[in-house]
C-alpha positions in Angstrom: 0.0 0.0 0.0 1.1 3.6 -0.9 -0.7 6.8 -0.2 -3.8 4.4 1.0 -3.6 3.0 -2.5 -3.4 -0.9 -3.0 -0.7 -2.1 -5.2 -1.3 -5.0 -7.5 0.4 -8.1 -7.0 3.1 -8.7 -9.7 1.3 -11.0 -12.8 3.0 -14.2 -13.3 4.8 -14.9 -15.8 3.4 -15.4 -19.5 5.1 -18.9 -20.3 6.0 -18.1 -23.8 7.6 -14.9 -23.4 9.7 -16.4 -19.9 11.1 -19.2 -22.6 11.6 -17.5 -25.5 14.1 -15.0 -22.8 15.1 -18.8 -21.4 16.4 -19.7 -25.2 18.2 -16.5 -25.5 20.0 -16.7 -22.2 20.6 -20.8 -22.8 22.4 -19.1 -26.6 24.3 -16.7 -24.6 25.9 -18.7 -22.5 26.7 -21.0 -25.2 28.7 -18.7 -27.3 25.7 -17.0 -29.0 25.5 -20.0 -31.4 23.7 -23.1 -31.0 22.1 -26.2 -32.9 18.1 -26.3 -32.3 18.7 -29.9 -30.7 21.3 -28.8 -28.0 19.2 -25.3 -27.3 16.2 -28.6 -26.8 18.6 -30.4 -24.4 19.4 -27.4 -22.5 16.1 -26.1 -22.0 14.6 -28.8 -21.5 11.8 -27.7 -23.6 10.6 -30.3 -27.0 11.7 -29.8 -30.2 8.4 -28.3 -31.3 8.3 -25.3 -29.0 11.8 -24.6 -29.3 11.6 -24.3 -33.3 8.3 -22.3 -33.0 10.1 -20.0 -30.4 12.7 -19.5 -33.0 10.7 -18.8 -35.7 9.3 -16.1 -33.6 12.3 -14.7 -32.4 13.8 -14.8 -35.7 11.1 -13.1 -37.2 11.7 -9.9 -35.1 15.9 -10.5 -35.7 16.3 -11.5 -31.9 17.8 -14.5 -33.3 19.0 -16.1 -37.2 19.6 -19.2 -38.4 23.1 -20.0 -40.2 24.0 -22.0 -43.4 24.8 -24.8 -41.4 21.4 -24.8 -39.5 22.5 -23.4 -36.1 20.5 -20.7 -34.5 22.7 -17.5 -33.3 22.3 -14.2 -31.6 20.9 -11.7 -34.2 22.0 -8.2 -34.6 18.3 -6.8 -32.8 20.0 -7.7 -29.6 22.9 -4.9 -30.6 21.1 -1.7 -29.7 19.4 -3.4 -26.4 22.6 -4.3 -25.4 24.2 -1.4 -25.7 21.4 0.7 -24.3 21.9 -1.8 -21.1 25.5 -1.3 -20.5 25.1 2.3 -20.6 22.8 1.7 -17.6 24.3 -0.9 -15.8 27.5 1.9 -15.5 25.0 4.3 -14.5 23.4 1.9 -11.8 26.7 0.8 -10.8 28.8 4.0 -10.2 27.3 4.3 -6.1 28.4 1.2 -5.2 32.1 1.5 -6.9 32.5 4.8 -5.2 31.5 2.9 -2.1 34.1 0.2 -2.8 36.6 2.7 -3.8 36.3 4.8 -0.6 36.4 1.3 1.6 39.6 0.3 0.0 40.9 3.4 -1.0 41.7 2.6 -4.8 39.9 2.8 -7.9 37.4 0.1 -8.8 35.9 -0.6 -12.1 33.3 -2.3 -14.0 33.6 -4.5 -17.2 31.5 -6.3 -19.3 31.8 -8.5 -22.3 31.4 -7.3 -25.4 32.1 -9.6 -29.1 35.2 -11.7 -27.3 36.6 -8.2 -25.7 36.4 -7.0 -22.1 34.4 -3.3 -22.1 35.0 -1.0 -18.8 31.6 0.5 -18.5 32.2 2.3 -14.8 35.3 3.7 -13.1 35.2 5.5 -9.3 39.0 6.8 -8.6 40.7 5.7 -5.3 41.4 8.7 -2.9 45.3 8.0 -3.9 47.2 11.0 -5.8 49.0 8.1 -7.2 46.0 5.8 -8.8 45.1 3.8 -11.8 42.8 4.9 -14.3 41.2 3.1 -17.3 39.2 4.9 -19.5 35.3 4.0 -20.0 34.5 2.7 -23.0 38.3 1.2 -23.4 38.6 -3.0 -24.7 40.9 -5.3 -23.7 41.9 -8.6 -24.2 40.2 -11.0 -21.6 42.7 -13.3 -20.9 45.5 -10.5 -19.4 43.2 -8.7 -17.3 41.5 -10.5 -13.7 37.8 -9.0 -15.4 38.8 -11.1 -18.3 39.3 -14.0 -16.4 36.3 -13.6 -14.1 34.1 -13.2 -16.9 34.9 -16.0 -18.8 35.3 -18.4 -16.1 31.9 -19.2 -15.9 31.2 -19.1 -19.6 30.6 -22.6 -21.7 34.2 -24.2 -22.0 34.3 -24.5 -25.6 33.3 -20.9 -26.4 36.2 -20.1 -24.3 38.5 -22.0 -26.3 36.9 -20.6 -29.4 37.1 -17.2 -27.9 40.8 -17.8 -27.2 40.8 -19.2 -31.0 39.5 -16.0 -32.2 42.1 -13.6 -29.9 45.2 -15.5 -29.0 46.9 -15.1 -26.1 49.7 -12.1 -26.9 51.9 -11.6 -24.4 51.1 -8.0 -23.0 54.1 -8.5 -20.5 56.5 -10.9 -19.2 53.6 -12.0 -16.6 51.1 -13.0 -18.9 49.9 -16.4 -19.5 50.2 -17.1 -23.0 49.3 -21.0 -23.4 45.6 -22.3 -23.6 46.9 -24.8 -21.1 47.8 -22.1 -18.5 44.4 -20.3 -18.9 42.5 -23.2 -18.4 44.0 -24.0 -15.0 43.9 -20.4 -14.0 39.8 -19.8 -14.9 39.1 -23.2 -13.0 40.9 -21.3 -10.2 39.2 -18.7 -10.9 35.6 -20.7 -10.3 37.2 -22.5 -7.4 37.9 -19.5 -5.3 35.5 -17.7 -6.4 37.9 -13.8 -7.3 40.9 -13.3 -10.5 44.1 -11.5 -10.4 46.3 -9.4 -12.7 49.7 -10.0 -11.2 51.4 -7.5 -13.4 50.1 -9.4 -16.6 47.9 -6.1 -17.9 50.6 -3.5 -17.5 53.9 -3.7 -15.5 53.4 -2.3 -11.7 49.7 -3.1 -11.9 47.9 -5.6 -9.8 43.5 -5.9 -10.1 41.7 -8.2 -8.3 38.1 -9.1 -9.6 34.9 -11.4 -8.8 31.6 -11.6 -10.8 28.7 -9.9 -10.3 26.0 -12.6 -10.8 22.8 -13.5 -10.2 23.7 -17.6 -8.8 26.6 -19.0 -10.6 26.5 -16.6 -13.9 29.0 -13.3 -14.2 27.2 -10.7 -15.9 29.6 -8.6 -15.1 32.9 -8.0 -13.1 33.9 -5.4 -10.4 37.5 -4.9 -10.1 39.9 -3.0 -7.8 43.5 -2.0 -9.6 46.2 -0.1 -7.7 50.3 -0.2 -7.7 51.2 -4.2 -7.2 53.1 -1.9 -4.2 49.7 -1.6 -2.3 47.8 -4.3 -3.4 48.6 -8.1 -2.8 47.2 -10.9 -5.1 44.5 -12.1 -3.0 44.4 -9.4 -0.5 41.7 -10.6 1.7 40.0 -7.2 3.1 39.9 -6.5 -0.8 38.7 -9.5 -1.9 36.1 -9.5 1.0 34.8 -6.0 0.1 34.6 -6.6 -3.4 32.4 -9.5 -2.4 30.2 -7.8 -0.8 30.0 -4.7 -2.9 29.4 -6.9 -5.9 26.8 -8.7 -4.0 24.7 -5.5 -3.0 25.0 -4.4 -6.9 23.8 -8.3 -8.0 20.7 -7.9 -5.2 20.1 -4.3 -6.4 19.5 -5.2 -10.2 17.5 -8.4 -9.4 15.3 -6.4 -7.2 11.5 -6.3 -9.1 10.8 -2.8 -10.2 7.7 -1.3 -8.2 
């Protein structure tokens, strides 16, 4: 009740529309590129409603079917995308000021964006000597502890094919450069739950990073950078604040509009 006036209760939700979104998500997480059986198997929706989904989806360019008869992510989803990261850095710039003032550097956040790592928000540490990345700048995933984060929890083979796509150049003497490498350091990554940069970005730069979910999923990345002189690789107050920040944003953007 507001003002003596009775809200409605929220409708539940139409089926269709919640599994057309679910087939989109399930393609997302798959690379963005899917065949119609394995979207099935995922879902766990039947063949039929999947394909008439499609067909609806791809009727409005949501989504397009390929020469070889996979479905992918069509080019409607551009502008909604990029109307939503503009947002999300909107939404998220209180609660990196919030992390920056509790730890006294800058923290960032990134997003992923066609195999590259986008920094959509930045609040500056209190520092006179402090790292800054641009908004708006791209990166290479697997040098940077967003990277990592953000691609730990994606489907392993569109990591791999991600890592096809990009390489691995060596940005400094730190970086890990071998598909065998990554892969050991994103299952770290998963298992402890926050990624590093040890100097593998930019010489004399440590970031430490953990996902911004909702459950298991990194939508996006919050990240602290400073001078590897101030800032340990795994640095627990850090790492326990950047927790806890990220989980207030995750809570804050799951929370049903009134």
């Amino acid at each position: 009740m507001l003002d003596g006036v009775v809200l409605p209760r929220p409708a539940a939700p139409v089926q269709s529309v919640d599994r057309a979104l679910l087939l989109l998500e399930v393609l997302a997480q798959g690379g963005g590129r899917l065949p119609i059986t394995e979207l099935a198997a995922r879902t766990g929706l039947s063949l039929a409603t999947v394909h008439r989904l499609l067909a609806s989806l791809a009727a409005r360019g949501y989504v397009r079917q390929d020469p070889d008869r996979r479905y992918a992510l069509g080019t409607a989803l551009l502008p909604l995308g990029d109307a939503a990261t503009r947002l999300l850095g909107s939404w998220a710039l209180p609660f990196l000021s919030q992390l920056a003032e509790r730890c006294g550097e800058t923290a960032n956040l990134a997003v992923l964006e066609d195999d590259h790592v986008i920094y959509v928000a930045q609040a500056p540490g209190r520092h006179r000597m402090r790292m800054f990345t641009e908004v708006g700048r791209r990166v290479l995933p697997h040098s940077t502890a967003v990277g990592k984060v953000l691609l730990a929890w994606q489907d392993p083979d569109h990591v791999r094919r991600v890592l096809v796509r990009l390489g691995l150049p060596g940005r400094t003497p730190h970086t890990l450069t071998t598909v065998s490498a990554f892969g050991a350091e994103l299952s770290a990554v998963r298992e402890r739950g926050w990624a590093v940069d040890d100097e593998e970005e930019e010489l004399g730069v440590r970031c430490l990073a953990v996902p911004v979910g909702p459950g298991d999923r990194a939508v996006a990345a919050v990240s602290v950078s400073a001078p590897a002189s101030r800032l340990s690789a795994g640095q627990p107050d850090v790492v326990e604040a950047l927790r806890e920040v990220a989980g207030e944003l995750a809570r804050s953007l799951a929370a049903p509009s009134t």
